[in-house]
N, C-alpha and C positions, 0 to 999 in steps of 0.2 A: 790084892796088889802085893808082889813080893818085895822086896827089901831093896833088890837092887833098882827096882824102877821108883822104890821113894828115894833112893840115896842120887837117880839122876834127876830126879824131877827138883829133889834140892841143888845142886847144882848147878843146875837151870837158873833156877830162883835167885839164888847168886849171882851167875853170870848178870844174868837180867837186871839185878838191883846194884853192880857196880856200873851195869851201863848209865840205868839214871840216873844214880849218885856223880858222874862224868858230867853228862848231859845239864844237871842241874848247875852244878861249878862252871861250865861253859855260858850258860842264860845268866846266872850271876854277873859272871865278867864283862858279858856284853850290856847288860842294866848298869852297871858300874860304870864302864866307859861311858855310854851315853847320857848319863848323868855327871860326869865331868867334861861330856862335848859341852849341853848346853849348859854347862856354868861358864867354861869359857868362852863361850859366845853370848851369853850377858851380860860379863866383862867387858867383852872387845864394844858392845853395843852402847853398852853404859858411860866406858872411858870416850868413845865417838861425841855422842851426844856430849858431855861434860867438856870435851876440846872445843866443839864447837862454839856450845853456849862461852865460854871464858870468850873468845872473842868480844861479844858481846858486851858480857858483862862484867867487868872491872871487880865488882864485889865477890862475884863469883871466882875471879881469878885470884884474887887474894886469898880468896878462903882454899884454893886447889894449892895455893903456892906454901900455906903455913901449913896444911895437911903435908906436902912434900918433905919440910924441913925436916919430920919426924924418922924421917928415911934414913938406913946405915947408907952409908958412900957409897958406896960401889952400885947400892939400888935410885941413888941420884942420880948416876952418870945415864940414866936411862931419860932421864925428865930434864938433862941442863939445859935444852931450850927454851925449857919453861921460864926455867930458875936463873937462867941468863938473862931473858927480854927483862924479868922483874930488875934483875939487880940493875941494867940499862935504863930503864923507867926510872926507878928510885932515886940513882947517882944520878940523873939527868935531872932533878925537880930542886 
């Protein structure tokens, strides 16, 4: 084997090994997303359940409403329904 067929055959090898090295960072990203889909679709599944059950359960909705208070403002403004019925309940007893 002469010289110039090992200098293409590395070459090659190269090519070859920045495709994988591509290919791998591509499977990553996509393992990556898919493991932040289903987190946030265990959120979304988990906040469900928890709206629901607070109907229910009065204890349970206290406890959702002092977890809320711990919230900057503006991450309030996302839950004031929650945090309105309470203050409506409350002033009203």
């Amino acid at each position: 084997m002469n010289s110039d067929d090992i200098k293409s055959r590395i070459e090659k090898i190269e090519i070859e090994k920045k495709q994988l090295e591509t290919r791998q960072r591509n499977l990553a990203a996509i393992m990556s997303k898919k493991k932040k889909d289903e987190d946030k679709r265990r959120k979304i599944i988990l906040g469900a359940i928890i709206l629901t059950e607070m109907k229910k359960k009065e204890s349970l909705r206290r406890y959702v409403v002092g977890l809320l208070s711990t919230l900057r403002e503006r991450d309030k403004e996302l839950f004031s329904e929650i945090l309105e019925k309470t203050e409506e309940t409350t002033s009203g007893q």
